[in-house]
N, C-alpha and C positions, 0 to 999 in steps of 0.2 A: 158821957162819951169822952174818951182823952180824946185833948189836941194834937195837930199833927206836930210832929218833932219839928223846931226853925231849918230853914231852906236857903245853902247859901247859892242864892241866886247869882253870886259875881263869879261865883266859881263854876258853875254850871255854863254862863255865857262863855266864860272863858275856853273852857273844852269842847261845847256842841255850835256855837253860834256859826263855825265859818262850815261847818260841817253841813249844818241846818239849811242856810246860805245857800252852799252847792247846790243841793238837791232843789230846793226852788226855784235856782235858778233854772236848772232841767226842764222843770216843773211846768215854771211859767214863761220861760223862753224871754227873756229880759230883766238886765243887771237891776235898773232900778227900781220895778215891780217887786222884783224878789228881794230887794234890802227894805222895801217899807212894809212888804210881808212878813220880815222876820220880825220886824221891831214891834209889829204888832201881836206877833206869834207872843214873842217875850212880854209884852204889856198882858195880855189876858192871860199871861201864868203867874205873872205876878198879885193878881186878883182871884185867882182860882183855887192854885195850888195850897196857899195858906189855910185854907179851910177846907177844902179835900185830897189835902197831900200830895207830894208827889207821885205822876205814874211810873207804872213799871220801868216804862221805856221813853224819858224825856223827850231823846232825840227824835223818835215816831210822831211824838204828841206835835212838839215845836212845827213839826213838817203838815201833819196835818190840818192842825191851826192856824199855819200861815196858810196854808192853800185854801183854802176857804174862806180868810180873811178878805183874801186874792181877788177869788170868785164873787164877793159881793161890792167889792168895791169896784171888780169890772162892770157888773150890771148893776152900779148906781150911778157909775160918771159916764154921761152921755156923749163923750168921749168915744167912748165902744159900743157908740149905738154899731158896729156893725158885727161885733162878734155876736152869733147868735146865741141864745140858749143850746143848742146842742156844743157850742165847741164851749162853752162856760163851764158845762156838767163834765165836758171829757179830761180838764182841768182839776175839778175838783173832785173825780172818779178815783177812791184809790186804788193803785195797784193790788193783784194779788197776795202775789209776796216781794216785797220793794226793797227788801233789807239791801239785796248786793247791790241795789241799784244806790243805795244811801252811801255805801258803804265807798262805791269804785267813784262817786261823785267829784271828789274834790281831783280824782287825777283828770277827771275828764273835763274840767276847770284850768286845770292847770293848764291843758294840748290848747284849750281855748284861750288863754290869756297869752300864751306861748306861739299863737300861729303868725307864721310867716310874712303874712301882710302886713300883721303891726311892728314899728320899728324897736329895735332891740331895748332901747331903755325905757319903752312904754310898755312891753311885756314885762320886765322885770317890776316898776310900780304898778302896774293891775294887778300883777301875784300879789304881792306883798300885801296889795290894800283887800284885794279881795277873798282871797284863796288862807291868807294869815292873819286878815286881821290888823295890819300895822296903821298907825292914824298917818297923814298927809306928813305931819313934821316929824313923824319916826322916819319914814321913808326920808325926808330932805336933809337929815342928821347922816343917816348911813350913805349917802350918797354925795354929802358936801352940795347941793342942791338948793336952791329956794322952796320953801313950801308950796309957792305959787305955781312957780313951774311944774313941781309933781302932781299937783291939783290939773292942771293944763293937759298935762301927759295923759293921766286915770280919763277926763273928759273924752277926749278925742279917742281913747285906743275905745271906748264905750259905744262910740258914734261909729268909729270902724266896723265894728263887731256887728252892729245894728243895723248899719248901712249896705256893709258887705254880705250879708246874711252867711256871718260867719258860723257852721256849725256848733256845737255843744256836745262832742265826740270825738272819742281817740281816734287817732290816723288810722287809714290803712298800711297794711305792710309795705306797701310798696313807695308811702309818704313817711314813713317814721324817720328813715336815719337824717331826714332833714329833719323835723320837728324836734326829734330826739337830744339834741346840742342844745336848744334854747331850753328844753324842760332840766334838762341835768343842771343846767346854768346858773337858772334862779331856783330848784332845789337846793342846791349847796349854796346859794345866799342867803337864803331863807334858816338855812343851818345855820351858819355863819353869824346869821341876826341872832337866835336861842345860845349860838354857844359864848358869842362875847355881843351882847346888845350894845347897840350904837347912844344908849340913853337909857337914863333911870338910877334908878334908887338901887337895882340889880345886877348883878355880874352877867347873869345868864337868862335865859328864858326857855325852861326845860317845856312850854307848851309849844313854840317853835322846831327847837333842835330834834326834839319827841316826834313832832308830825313830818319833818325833813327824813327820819330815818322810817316812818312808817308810809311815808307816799313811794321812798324807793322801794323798801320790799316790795310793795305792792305790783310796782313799775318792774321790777326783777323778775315776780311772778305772770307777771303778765307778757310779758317779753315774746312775740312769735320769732325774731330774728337771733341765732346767737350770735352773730355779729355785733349785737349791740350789745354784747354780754360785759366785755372787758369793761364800757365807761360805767355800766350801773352798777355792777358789782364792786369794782374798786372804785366806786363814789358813797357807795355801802358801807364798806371797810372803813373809809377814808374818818366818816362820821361816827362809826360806832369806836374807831380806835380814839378819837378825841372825847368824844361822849364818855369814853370811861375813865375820865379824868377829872368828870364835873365834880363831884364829891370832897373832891381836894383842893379844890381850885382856888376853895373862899373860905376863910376862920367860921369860926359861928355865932361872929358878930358883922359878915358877912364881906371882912375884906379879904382885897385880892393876895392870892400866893402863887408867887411864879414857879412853873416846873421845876427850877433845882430845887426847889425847898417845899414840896408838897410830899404827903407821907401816903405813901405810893402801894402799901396796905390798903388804902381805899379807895383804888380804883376798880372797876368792873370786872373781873375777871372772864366773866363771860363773856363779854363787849369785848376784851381782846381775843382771846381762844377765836370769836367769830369774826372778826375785823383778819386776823391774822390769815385765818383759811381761806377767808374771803379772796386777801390780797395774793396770797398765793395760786387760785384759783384764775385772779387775774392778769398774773403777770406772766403765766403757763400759756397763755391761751392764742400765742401767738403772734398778738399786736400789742404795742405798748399804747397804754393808756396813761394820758395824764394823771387822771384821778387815782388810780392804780401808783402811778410812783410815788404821789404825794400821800396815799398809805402806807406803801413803803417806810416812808420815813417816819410816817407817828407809828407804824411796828417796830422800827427800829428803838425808838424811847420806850415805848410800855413794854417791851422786852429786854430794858435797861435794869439792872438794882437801883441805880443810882444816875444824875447827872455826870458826873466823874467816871462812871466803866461804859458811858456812851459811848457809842462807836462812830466820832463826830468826823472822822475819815470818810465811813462810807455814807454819814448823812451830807457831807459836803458833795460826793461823786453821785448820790442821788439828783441833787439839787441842779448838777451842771446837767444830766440829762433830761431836769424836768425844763429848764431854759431853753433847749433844745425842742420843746414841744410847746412849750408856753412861755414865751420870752413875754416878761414883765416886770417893769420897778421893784414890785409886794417881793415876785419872786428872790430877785437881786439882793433885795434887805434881808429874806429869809438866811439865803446862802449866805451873805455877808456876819450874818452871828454866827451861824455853825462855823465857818473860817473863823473866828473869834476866839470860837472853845477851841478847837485846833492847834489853831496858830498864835494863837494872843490875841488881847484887845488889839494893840494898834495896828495887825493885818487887817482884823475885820471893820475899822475906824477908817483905813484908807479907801476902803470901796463903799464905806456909807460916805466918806465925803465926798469923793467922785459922785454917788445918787443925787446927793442932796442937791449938788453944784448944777445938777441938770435942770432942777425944778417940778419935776413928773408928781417927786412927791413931798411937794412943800405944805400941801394943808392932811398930809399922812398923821396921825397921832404919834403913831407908833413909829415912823421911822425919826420923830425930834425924839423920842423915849430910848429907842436903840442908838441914838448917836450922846444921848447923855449917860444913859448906862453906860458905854465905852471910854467916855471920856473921863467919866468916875473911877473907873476901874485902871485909868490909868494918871490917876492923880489930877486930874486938869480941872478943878474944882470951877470955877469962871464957865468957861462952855458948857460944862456939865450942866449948872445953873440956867445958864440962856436955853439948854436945849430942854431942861425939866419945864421950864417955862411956858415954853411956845408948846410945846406937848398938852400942857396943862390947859393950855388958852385954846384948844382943840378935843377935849376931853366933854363928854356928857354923859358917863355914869358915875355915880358918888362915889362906887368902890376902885373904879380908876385915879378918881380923883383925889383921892384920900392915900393910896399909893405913895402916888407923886408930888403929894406935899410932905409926908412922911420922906421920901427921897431927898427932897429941897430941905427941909430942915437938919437932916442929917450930913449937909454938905459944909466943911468951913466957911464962916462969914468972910 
């Protein structure tokens, strides 16, 4: 009898594990039942699978394996002498048919990580750690954070949720447009994390960016209000028009290449065509959406030839109305380079010194990055320097990092 073909298991957790997660969570109605359910799910596949292959359907298997992992370990810790045998079995009863229920899980994770009781920067680390996957010091890297605190944060919103007998279910219509804001939130952070990770060996993290754009479809599809159309839609757009840039973003020794000099043949085509309607779609519809302008502007680049026939006029006149809806430093430094291409370095050098001089965003990477780029670009070799520096001494992926010592070495001594 042939063996079964090798199983990469890293890669399998990588795709189903936060998936898996979800659905036990449903399952079994608590966060930490359902993470030592899955870890055992994944320990007896690691002992099975090798010698009777993988099943058809991982992510079924993972599910059901943990749930009955679940159920014996309720009825051997005397702990739950009071769940009885019957609510044990309705545990580990499977469903009918459970696919959509596997399937819509992780959004109805997200409403639950995302509700209202828990304070905003504890929704966004319970997403991250739960719903993605990110470890304690990934989250305290993208957040400028202590690991401790984040560990602090994940605890308590855990204790809320348990405490408050927070459901495990999307809103009603009539609670969404509140919920709705915090899930867009830490959707697009969670993008944000895949398309430039805060840390690593990697530019990107296409298992991120990939489930950021497949939880909004989801969320788009499932939408009873079209009022809430403009932010998913042009939060849709927003991600698939920068998603279609990943391809170019990095050599194939895996460093970083900034948009003017990325060869623009290999970006998405489809990812814009659909980003583009998207955005159109959303900025027809009556109300302006942030998320909508802010695709706005990456339509306006993937519908460029080139950095140089950019139309960095109406990317600037974008940017003053996205301030107008979402005033913010990040904002400020963006507008401030498009004024750069415009107008020259040193218009766009006097509103990043103006930012910098406020302090907002002193431990920013990227705003000491955009104030040495401009100071390069305008001979000032010495600040350029100090500012590739501190950028650097803020930096934690390799291919950012290797950037901007390539930048520093190429600067006069």
């Amino acid at each position: 009898m042939d063996k079964p073909p090798p199983i990469d298991f890293d890669a399998i957790y990588r795709a189903e594990s936060r998936r898996v997660l979800a659905t036990l969570i449903r399952l079994l109605g608590d966060f930490e039942r359902a993470e030592e359910a899955l870890h055992d799910a994944f320990r007896a596949a690691l002992e099975q699978w090798p010698q009777a292959g993988m099943p058809a359907n991982p992510r079924a298997w993972l599910v059901s394996a943990g749930r009955f992992k679940a159920v014996d370990k309720i009825r051997r810790d005397s702990r739950f002498d009071a769940l009885d045998d019957e609510a044990a079995e309705n545990i580990a009863a499977p469903d009918e048919d459970d696919t959509e229920g596997i399937e819509d899980d992780r959004l109805r994770l997200i409403f639950t990580c995302c509700h209202p009781a828990l304070q905003p920067d504890a929704q966004v680390a319970l997403t991250l750690r739960e719903v993605c996957g990110l470890t304690t010091e990934e989250i305290a890297h993208a957040f400028l954070t202590g690991a401790p605190t984040i560990a602090q944060r994940i605890v308590r919103a855990k204790a809320k949720i348990r405490d408050a007998r927070i459901p495990y279910e999307t809103p009603s219509p009539e609670d969404l447009p509140e919920r709705l804001d915090s899930v867009l939130r830490v959707i697009y952070l969670v993008f944000n994390e895949g398309y430039s990770a805060s840390s690593g060996d990697t530019l990107t993290r296409h298992d991120l960016s990939g489930e950021a754009i497949r939880l909004t479809r989801l969320l788009l599809a499932w939408l009873p209000q079209p009022q809430c159309d403009p932010d998913v839609s042009g939060l849709l757009a927003l991600m698939l028009l920068n998603e279609s840039r990943r391809a170019a973003r990095t050599s194939p020794n895996g460093d970083l290449i900034l948009l003017e000099d990325q060869d623009r043949s290999k970006w998405q085509p489809e990812f814009i065509a659909e980003g583009v309607a998207l955005t159109t779609r959303a900025l027809s519809s009556g109300r302006i959406s942030a998320y909508a302008v802010q695709a706005a502007i990456s339509a306006m680049h993937a519908q460029s030839a080139s950095a140089a026939d950019t139309d960095w006029n109406e990317i600037t006149g974008l940017y003053d109305v996205l301030l107008t809806l979402e005033p913010s430093p990040v904002v400020e430094l963006n507008r401030a380079v498009a004024l750069a291409m415009r107008d020259g370095p040193a218009a766009g050098l006097a509103v990043v010194d103006a930012l910098m001089a406020r302090g907002e965003l002193y431990d920013y990477r990227l705003a000491h990055a955009a104030h040495a780029d401009l100071c390069r670009r305008l001979g000032r070799d010495v600040d350029a320097r100090a500012s590739y520096e501190r950028a650097l001494q803020r930096t934690h992926t390799a291919p950012e990092r290797r950037y901007l010592e390539r930048r520093l070495a190429a600067l006069k001594k």
